[in-house]
BALOBA-1460 file (C-alpha; in Angstrom, 3 decimals):
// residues 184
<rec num="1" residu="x" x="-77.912" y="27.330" z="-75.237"/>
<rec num="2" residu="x" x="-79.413" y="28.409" z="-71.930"/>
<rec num="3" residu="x" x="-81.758" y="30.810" z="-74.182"/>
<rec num="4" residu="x" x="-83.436" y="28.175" z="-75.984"/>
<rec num="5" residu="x" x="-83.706" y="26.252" z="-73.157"/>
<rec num="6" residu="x" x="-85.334" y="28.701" z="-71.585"/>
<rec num="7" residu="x" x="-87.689" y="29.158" z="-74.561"/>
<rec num="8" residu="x" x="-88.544" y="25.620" z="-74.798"/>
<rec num="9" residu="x" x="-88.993" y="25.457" z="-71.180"/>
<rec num="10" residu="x" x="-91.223" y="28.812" z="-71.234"/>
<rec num="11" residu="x" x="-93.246" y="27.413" z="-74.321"/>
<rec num="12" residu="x" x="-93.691" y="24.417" z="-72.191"/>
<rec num="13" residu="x" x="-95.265" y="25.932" z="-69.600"/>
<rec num="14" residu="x" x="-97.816" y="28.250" z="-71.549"/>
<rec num="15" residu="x" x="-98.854" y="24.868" z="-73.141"/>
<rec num="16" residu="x" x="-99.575" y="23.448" z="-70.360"/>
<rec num="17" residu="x" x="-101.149" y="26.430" z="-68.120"/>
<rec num="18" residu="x" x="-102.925" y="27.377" z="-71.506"/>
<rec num="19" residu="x" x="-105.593" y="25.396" z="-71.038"/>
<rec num="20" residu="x" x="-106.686" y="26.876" z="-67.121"/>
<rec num="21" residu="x" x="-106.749" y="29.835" z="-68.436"/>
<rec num="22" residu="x" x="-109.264" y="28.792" z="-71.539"/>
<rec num="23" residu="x" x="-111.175" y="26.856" z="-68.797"/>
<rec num="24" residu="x" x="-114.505" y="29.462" z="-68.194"/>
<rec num="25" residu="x" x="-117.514" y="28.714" z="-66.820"/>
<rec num="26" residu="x" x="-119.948" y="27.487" z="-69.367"/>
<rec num="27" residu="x" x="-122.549" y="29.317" z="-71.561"/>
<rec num="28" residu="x" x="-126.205" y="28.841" z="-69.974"/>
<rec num="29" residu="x" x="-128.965" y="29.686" z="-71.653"/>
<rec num="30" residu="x" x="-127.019" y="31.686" z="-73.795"/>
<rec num="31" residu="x" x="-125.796" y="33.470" z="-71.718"/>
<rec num="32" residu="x" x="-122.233" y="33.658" z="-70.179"/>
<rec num="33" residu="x" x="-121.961" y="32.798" z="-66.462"/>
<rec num="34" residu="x" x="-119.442" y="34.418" z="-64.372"/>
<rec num="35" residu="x" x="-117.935" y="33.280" z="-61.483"/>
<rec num="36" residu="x" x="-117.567" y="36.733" z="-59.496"/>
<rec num="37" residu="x" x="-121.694" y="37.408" z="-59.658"/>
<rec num="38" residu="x" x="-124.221" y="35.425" z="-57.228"/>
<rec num="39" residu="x" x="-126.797" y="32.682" z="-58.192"/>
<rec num="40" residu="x" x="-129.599" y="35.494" z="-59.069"/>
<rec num="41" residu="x" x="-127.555" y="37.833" z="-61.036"/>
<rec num="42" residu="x" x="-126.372" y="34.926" z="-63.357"/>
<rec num="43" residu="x" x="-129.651" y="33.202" z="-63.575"/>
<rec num="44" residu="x" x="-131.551" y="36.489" z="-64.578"/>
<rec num="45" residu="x" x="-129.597" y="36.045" z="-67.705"/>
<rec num="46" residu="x" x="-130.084" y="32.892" z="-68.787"/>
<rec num="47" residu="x" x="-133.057" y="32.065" z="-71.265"/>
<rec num="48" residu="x" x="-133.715" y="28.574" z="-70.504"/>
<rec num="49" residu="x" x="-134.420" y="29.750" z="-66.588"/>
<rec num="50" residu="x" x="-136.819" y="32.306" z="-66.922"/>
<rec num="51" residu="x" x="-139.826" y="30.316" z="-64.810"/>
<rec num="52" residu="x" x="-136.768" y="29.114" z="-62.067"/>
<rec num="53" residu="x" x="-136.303" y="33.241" z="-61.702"/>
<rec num="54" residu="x" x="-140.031" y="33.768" z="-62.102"/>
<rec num="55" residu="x" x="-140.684" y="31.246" z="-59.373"/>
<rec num="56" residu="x" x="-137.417" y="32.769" z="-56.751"/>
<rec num="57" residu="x" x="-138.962" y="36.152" z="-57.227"/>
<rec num="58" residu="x" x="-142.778" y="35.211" z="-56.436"/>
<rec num="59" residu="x" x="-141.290" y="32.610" z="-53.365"/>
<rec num="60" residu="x" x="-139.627" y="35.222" z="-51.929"/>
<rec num="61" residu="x" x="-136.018" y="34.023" z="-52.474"/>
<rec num="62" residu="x" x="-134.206" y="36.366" z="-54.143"/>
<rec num="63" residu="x" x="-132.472" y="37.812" z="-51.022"/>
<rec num="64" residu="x" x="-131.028" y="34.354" z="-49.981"/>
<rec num="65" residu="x" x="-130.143" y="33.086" z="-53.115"/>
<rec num="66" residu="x" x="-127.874" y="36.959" z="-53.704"/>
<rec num="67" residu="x" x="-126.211" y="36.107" z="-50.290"/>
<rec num="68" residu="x" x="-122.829" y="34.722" z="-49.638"/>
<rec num="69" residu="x" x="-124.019" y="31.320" z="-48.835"/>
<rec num="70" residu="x" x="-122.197" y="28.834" z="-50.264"/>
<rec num="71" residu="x" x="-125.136" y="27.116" z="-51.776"/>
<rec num="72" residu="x" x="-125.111" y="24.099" z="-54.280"/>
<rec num="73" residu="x" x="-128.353" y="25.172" z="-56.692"/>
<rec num="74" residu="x" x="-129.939" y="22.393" z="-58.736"/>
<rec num="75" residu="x" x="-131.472" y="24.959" z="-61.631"/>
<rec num="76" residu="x" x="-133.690" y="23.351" z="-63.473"/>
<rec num="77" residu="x" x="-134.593" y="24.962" z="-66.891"/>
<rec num="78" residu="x" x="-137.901" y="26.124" z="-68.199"/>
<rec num="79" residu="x" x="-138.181" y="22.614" z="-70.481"/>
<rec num="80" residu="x" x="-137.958" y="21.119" z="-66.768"/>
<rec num="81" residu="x" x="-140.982" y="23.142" z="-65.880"/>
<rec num="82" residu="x" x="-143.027" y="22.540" z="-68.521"/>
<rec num="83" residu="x" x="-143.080" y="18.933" z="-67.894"/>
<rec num="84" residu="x" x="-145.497" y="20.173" z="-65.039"/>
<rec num="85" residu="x" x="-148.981" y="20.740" z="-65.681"/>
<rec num="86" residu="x" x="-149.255" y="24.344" z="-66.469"/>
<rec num="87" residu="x" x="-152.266" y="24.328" z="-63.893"/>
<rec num="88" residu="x" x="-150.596" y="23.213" z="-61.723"/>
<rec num="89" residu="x" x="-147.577" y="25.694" z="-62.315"/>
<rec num="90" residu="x" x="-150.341" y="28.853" z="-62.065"/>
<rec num="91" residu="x" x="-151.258" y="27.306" z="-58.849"/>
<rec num="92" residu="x" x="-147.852" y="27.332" z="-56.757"/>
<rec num="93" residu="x" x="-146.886" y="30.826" z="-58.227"/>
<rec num="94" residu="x" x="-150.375" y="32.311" z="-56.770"/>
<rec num="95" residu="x" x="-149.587" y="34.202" z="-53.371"/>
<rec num="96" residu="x" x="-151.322" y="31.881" z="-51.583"/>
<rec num="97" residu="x" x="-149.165" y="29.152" z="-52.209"/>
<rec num="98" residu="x" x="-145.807" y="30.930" z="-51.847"/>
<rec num="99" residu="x" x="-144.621" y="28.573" z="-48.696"/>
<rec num="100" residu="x" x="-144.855" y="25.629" z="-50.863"/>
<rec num="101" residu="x" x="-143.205" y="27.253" z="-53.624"/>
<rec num="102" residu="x" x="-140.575" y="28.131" z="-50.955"/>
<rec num="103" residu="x" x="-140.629" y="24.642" z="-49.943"/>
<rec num="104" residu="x" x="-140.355" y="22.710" z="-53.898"/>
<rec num="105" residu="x" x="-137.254" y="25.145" z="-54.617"/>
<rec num="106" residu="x" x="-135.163" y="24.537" z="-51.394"/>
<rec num="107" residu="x" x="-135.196" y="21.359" z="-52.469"/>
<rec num="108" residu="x" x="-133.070" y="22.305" z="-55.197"/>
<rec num="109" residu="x" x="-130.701" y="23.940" z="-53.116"/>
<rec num="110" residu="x" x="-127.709" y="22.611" z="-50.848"/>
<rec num="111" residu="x" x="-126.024" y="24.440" z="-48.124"/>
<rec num="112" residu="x" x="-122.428" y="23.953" z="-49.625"/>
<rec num="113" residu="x" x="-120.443" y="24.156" z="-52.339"/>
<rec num="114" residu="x" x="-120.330" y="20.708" z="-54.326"/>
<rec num="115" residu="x" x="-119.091" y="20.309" z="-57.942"/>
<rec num="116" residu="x" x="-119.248" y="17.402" z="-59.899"/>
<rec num="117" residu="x" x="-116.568" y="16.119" z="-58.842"/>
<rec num="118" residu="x" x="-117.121" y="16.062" z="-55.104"/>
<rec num="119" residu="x" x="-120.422" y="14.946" z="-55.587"/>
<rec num="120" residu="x" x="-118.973" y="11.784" z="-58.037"/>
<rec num="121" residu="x" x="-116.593" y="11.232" z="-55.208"/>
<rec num="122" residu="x" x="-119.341" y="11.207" z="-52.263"/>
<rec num="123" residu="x" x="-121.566" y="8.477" z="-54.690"/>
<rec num="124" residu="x" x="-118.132" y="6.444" z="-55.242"/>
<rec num="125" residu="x" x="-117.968" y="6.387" z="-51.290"/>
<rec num="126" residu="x" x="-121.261" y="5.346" z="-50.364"/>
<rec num="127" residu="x" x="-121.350" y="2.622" z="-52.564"/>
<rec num="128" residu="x" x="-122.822" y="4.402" z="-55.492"/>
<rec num="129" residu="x" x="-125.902" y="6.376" z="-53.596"/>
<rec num="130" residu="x" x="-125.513" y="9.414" z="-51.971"/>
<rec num="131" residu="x" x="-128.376" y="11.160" z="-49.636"/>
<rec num="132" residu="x" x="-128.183" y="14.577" z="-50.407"/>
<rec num="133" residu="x" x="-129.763" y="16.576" z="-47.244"/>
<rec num="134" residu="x" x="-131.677" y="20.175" z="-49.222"/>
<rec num="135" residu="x" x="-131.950" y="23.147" z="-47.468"/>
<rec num="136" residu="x" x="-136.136" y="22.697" z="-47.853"/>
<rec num="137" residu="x" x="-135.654" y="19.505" z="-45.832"/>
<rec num="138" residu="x" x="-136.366" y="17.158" z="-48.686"/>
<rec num="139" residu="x" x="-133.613" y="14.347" z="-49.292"/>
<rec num="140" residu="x" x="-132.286" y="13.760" z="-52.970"/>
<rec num="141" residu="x" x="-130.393" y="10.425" z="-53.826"/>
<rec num="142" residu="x" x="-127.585" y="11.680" z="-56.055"/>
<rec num="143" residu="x" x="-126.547" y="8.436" z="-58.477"/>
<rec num="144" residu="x" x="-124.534" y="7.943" z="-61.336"/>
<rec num="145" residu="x" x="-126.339" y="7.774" z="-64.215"/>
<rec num="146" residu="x" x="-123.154" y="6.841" z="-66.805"/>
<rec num="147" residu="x" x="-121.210" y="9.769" z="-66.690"/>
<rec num="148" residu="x" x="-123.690" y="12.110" z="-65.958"/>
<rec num="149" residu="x" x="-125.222" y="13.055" z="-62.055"/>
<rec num="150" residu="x" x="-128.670" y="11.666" z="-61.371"/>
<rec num="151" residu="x" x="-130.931" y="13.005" z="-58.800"/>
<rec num="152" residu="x" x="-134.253" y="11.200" z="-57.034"/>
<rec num="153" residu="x" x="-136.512" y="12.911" z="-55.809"/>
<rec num="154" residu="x" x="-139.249" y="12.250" z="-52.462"/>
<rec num="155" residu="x" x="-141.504" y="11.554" z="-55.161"/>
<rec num="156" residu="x" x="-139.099" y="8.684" z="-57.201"/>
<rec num="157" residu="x" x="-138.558" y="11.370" z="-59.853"/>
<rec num="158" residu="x" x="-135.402" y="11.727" z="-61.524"/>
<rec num="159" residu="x" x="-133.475" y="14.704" z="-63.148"/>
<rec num="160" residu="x" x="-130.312" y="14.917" z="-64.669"/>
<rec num="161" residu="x" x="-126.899" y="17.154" z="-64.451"/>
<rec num="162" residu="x" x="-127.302" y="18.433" z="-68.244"/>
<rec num="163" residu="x" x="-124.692" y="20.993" z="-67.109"/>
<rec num="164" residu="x" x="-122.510" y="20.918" z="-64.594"/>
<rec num="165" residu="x" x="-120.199" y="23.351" z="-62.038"/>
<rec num="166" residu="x" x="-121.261" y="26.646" z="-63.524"/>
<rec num="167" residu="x" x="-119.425" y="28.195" z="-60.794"/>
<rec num="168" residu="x" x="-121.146" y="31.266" z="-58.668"/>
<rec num="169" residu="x" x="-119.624" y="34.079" z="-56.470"/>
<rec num="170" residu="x" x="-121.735" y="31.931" z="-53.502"/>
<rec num="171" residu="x" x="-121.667" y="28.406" z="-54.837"/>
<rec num="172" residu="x" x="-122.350" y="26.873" z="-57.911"/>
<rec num="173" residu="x" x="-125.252" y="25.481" z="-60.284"/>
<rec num="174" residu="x" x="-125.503" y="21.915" z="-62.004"/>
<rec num="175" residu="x" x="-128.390" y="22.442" z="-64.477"/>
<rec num="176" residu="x" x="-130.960" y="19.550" z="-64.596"/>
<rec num="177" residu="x" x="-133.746" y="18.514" z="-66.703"/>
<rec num="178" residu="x" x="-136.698" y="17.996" z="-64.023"/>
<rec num="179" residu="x" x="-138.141" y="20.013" z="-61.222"/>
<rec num="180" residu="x" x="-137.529" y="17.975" z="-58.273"/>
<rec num="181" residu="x" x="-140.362" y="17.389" z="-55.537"/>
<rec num="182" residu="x" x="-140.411" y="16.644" z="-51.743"/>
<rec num="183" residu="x" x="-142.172" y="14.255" z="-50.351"/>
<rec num="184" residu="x" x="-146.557" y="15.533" z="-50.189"/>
């Protein structure tokens, strides 16, 4: 009797630890994400971020977004980027213009850690609006939009979370659909 108690209790178990163990970060771009690499060596991977690498590279970021951090990156994806002008895109990715290229993808970045979750949580707290301080100095207003993370921009431009808490070796990326500006 103690046997197949034992059993059940053992099946029980791998049911229910079954699924943290299935539980990977998700596919981006492709491409699988894994937790134990940094923000760059991830991204360089994914196909829908080419132009977000593009743009780290020519900024001068590469370094800082490979160190331990933690950073919260707001990635958005190369659709996101085409909703820009591509004149306009030529423009900040000339040398000349690397500071404010510097400056429009800090404020995609966050000097924590903060999945979904968390970040749910902190809007649930403060009433549903949270300010969301970027390393570039800009200020986002993270809502929710349904069940998905919204983000406002300086500019009253909105992205959202299309994929969320792909989790890094120095933080973790929520994908979103819009470049996100600070204030001009």
């Amino acid at each position: 009797m103690t046997t197949l108690k034992t059993t059940l209790i053992a099946a029980a178990l791998a049911t229910l630890t079954a699924p943290a163990f299935a539980a990977e970060n998700p596919m981006v771009g492709g491409a699988p994400m894994y937790a134990n690499k940094t923000i760059v060596e991830n991204a360089v991977n994914s196909a829908d971020h080419t132009t977000l690498v593009a743009a780290v590279k020519q900024a001068g970021l590469v370094d800082t977004l490979n160190s331990e951090g933690p950073f919260t990156v707001f990635a958005p994806t190369n659709e996101a980027f085409g909703k820009i002008s591509s004149d306009s895109l030529n423009q900040l990715m000339m040398d000349e213009n690397k500071a404010q290229l510097a400056k429009i993808l800090t404020c995609h970045v966050v000097a924590t850690s903060a999945m979904s979750d968390a970040i749910g949580k902190m809007i649930a707290d403060d009433g549903g609006m949270h300010p969301v301080p970027t390393v570039g100095g800009c200020s986002l207003q993270a809502k929710m939009d349904g069940d998905r993370i919204s983000l406002t921009d300086e500019q009253g431009r909105t992205a959202h979370v299309t994929i969320a808490d792909v989790k890094q070796s120095n933080g973790v990326i929520h994908v979103i659909d819009r470049v996100l500006l600070p204030a001009m």
